[in-house]
C-alpha positions as CSV (number, residue, x, y, z in Angstrom):
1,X,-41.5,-51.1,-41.8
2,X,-39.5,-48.8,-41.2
3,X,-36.3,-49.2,-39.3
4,X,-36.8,-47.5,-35.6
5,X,-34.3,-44.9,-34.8
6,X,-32.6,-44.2,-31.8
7,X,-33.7,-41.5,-29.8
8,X,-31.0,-38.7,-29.2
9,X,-28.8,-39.4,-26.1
10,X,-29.3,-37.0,-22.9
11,X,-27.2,-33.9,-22.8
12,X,-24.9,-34.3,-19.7
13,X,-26.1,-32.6,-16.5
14,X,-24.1,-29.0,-16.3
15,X,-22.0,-29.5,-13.0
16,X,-22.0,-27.7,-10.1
17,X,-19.8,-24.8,-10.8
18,X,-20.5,-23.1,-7.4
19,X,-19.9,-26.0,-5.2
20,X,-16.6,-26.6,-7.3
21,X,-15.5,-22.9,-6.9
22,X,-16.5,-23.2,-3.0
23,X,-14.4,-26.7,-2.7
24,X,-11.5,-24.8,-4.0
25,X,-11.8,-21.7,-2.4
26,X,-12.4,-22.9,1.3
27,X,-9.0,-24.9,1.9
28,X,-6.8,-22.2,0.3
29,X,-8.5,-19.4,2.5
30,X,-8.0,-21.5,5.7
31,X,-4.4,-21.7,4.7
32,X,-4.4,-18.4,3.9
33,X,-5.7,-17.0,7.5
34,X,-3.8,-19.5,9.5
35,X,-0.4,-17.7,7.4
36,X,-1.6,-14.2,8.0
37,X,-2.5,-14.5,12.3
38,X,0.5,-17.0,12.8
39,X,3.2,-15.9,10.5
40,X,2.5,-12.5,9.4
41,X,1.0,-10.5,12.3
42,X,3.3,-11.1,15.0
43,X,6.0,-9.6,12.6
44,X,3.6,-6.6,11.5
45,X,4.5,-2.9,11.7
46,X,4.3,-0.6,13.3
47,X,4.5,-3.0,16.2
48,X,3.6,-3.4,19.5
49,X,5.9,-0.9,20.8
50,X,2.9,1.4,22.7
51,X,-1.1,0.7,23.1
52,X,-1.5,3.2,19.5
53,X,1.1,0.6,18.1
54,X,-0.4,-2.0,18.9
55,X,-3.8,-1.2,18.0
56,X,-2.3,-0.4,14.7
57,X,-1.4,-3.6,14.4
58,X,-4.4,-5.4,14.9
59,X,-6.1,-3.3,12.8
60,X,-4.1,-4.1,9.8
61,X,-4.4,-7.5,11.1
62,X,-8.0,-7.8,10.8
63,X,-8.3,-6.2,7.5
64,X,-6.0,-8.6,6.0
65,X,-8.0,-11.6,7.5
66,X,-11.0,-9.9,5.9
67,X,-9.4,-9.0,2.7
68,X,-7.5,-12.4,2.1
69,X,-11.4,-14.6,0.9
70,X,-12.2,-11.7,-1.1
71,X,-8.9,-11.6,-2.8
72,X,-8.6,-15.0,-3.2
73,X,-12.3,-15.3,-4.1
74,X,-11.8,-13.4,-6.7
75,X,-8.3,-15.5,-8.2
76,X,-9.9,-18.5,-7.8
77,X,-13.1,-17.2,-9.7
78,X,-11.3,-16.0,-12.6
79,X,-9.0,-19.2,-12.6
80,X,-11.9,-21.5,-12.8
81,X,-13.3,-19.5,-15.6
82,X,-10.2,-19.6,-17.5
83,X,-10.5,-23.5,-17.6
84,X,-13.7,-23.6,-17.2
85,X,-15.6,-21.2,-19.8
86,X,-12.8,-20.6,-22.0
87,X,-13.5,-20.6,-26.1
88,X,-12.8,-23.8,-27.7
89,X,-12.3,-23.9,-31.3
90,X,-15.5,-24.3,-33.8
91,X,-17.7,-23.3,-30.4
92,X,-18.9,-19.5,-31.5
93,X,-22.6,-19.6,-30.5
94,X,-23.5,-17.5,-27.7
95,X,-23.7,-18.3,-23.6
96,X,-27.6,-19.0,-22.2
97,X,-29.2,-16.2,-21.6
98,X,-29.7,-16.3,-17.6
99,X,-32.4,-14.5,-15.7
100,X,-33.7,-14.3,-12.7
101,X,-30.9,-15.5,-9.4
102,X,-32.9,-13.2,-6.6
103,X,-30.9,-15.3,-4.0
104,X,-27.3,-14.3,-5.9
105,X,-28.4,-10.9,-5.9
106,X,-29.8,-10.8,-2.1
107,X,-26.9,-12.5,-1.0
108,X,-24.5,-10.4,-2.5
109,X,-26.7,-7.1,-1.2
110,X,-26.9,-8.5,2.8
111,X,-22.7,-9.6,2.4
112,X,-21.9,-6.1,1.0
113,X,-24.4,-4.5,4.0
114,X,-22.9,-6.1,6.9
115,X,-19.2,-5.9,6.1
116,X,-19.8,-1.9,5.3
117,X,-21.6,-1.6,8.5
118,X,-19.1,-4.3,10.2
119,X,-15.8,-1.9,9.2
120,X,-17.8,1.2,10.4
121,X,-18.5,-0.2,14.1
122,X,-14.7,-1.4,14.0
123,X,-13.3,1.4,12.7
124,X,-15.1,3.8,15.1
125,X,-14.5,1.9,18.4
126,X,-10.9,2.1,17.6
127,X,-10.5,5.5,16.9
128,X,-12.0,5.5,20.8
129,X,-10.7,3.3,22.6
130,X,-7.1,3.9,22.2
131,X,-7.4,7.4,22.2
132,X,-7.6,8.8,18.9
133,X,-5.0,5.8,17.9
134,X,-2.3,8.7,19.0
135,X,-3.1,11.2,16.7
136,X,-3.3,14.7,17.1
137,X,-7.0,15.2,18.7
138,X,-6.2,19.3,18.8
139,X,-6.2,21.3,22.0
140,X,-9.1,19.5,23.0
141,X,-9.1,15.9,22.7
142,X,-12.2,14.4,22.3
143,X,-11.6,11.3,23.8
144,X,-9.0,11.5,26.1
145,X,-8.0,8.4,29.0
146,X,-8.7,8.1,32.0
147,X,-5.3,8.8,33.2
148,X,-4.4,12.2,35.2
149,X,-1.5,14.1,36.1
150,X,0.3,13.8,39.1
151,X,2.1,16.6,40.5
152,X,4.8,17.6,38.6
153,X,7.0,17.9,41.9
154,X,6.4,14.4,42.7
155,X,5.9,12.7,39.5
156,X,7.6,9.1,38.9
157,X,6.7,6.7,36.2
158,X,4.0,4.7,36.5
159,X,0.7,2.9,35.2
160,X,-1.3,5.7,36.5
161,X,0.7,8.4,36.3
162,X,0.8,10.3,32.9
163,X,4.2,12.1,31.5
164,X,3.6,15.2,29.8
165,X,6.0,16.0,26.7
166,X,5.6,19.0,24.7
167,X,7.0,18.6,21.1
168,X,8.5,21.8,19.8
169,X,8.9,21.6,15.8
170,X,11.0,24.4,14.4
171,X,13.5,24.5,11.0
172,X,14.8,21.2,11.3
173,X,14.8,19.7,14.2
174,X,12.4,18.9,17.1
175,X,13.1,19.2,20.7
176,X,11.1,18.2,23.9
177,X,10.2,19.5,27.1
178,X,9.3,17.8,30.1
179,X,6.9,20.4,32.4
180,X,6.7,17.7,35.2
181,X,11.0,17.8,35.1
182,X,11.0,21.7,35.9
183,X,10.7,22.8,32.0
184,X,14.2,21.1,31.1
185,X,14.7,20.5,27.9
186,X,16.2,17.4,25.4
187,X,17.2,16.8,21.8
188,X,16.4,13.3,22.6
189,X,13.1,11.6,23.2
190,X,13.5,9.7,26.0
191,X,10.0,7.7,27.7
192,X,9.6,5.3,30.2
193,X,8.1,1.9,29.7
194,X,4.7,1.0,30.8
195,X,3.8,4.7,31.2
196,X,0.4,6.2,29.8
197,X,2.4,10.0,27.6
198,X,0.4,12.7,26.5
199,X,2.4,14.6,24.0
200,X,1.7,18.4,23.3
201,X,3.0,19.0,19.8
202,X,3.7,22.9,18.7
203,X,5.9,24.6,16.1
204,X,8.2,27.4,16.3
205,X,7.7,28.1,12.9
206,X,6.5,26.7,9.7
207,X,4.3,23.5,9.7
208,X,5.7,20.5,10.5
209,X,4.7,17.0,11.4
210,X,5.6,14.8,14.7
211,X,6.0,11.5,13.2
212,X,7.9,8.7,15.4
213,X,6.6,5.7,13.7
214,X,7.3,2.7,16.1
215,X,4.9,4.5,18.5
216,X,2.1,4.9,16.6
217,X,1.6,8.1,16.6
218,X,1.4,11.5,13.9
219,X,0.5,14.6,15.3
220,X,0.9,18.5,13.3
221,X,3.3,20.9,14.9
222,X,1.3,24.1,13.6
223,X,2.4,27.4,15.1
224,X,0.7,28.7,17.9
225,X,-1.6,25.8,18.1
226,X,-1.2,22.6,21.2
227,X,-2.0,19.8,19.0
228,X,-2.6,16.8,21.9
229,X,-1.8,13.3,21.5
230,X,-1.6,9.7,23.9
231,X,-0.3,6.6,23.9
232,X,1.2,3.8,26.5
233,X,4.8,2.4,26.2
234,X,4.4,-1.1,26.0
235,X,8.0,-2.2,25.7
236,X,11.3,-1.4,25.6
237,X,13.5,-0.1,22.8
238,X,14.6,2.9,20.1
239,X,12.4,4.3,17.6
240,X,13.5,7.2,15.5
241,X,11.6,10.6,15.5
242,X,10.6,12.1,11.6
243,X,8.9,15.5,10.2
244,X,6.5,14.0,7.9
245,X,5.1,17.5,6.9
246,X,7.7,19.1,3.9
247,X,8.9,22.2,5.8
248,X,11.9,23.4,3.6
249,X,15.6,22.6,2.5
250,X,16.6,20.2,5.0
251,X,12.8,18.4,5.6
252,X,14.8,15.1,4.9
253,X,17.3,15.3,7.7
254,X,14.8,16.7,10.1
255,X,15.0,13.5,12.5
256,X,16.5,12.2,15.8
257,X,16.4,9.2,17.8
258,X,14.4,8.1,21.0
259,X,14.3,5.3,23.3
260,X,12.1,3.5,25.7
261,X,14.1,2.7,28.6
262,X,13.1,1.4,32.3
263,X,11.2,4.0,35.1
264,X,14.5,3.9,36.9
265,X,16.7,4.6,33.7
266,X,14.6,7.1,32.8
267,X,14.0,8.8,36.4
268,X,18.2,9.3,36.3
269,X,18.5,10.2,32.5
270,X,15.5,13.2,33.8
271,X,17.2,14.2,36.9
272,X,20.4,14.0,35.2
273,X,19.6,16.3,32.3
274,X,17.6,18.8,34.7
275,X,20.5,19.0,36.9
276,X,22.9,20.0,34.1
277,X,20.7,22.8,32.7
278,X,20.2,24.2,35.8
279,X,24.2,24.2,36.5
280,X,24.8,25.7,33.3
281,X,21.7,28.2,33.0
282,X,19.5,27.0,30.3
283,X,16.5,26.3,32.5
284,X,16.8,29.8,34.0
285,X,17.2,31.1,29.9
286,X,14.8,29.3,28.8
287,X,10.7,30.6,28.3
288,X,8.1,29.7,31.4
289,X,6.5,26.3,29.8
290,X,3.8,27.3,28.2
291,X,1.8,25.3,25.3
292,X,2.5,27.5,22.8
293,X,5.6,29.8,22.2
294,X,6.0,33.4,20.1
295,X,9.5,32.6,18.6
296,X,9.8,36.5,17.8
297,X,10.1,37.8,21.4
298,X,12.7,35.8,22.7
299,X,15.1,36.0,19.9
300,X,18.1,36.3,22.3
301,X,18.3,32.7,23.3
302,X,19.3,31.5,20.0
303,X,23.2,31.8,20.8
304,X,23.0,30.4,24.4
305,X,21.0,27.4,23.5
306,X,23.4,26.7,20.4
307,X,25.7,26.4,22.8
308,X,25.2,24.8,25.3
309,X,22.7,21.7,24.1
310,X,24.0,22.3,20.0
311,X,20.2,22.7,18.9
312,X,20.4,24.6,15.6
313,X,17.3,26.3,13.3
314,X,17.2,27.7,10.0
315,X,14.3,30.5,11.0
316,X,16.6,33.3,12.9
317,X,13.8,33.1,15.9
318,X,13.9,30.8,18.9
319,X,16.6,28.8,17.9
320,X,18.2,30.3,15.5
321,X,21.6,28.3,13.6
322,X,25.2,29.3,13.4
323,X,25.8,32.6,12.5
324,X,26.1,33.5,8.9
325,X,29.3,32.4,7.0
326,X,30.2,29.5,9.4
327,X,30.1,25.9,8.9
328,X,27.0,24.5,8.7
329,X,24.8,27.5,8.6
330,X,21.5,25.9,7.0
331,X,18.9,28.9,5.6
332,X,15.8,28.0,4.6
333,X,14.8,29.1,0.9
């Protein structure tokens, strides 16, 4: 008789590469978000500086908390793999050929759907809410707050009382109005804290771009065109002003400085810097406010602005620069 054989040992159950991948993939995520709300976002630009700011910030926020599983998803995958499936030496036949996996392919469809349709309902609530996140909504915002002017003769800082500031962009330098402060004008941007600011942002010129960063918002200074924008001062502090729109030779040093100060600091630094301008003419020189300016019919005020208040421009118009041959004189190519 022949000797009986042994039947062939079982091939070893395939383990359960999705649970493993899951196992590894859950604590690191965890760690992951608790880094990114804790650590990171307190600390994110652009800050929390005013209610555009600080929307900002929650927005990048959230789509770092949603990013971070996918990301590290998709390290995790590939790092499993690597141990996991790599080639061995003397192993060259070919993978199983794998059909079917409707709920891999269901689940990957409904995923995909909702977070799509998730960032689309986030996305578009706040663009609303904060009123266009501060930027330029044209000269007729489409969702503008609930706040409303005061009047101007009796305007002080307050939650409920807006501060108009008209932005004037010109060759390279910006400049700011303040209607509600008899049309005085500032080389500095000076805003008081906890105060809801809609800024009206026009050139003199060429196209520029008002771009103060801590603040949130980026509006076009376009000639001839009131380009609105909001936001809320939230705290306290400088920020720096920028042209973020290339608008000739000196683009680069097109910037100056602004501060958030307290309703009282600011109510002086106003009545301070009206008072002066009236004493010394400029108010009475310069144009009726008015949301948009022609540069070429007032062409005289270029030498009495210079100075008094040392504003300079390169474009010969409004404010035009030092007169040719002196120190300084910046002419746009």
């Amino acid at each position: 008789m022949a000797a009986a054989q042994n039947p062939p040992a079982p091939a070893a159950a395939e383990p359960r590469h999705g649970m493993r991948i899951f196992l590894i993939w859950l604590p690191l995520t965890v760690a992951l978000e608790l880094v990114i709300w804790f650590a990171w976002y307190p600390h994110m630009q652009p800050g929390a500086m005013t209610s555009s700011s600080r929307s900002q910030q929650v927005d990048i926020a959230v789509m770092a908390l949603m990013a971070a599983p996918v990301l590290l998803f998709i390290w995790v995958y590939a790092g499993y793999a690597l141990v996991t499936w790599r080639h061995r030496p003397g192993d060259d036949e070919d993978g199983p050929h794998l059909t079917g996996g409707v709920g891999i392919q269901a689940t990957w469809i409904i995923a995909t759907s909702v977070i799509v349709l998730g960032l689309f309902v986030f996305g578009t609530v706040e663009l609303i809410v904060p009123a266009g996140a501060g930027a330029g909504q044209g000269p007729a915002p489409i969702w503008p707050p609930a706040n409303t002017v005061t009047n101007p003769r009796s305007w002080t800082p307050g939650p409920h009382n807006m501060l108009q500031v008209q932005v004037i962009g010109q060759e390279w330098s910006f400049t700011y109005r303040f209607p509600q402060f008899g049309g005085m004008e500032s080389t500095a941007l000076v805003l008081p804290v906890n105060t809801p600011v809609e800024f009206h942002v026009t050139s003199l010129d060429v196209i520029h771009s008002f771009w103060p960063y801590l603040l949130a918002v980026k509006a076009d200074a376009n000639p001839g065109v009131d380009n609105v924008a909001y936001t809320t001062t939230k705290q306290l502090g400088p920020f720096t002003v920028r042209c973020n729109e290339l608008c000739g030779l000196w683009h680069g040093a097109m910037f100056n400085s602004g501060f958030v100060v307290s309703p009282s600091a600011f109510q002086a630094w106003a009545r301070g810097v009206q008072a002066k301008e009236l004493h010394n003419g400029l108010l009475a020189a310069l144009p009726p406010y008015s949301l948009t300016y022609d540069p070429t019919v007032i062409p005289q005020l270029g030498r009495a602005v210079v100075k008094i208040d040392g504003i300079t421009g390169g474009n010969g118009y409004y404010y035009p620069g030092p007169q040719a041959g002196t120190p300084g004189d910046a002419v746009s190519p």
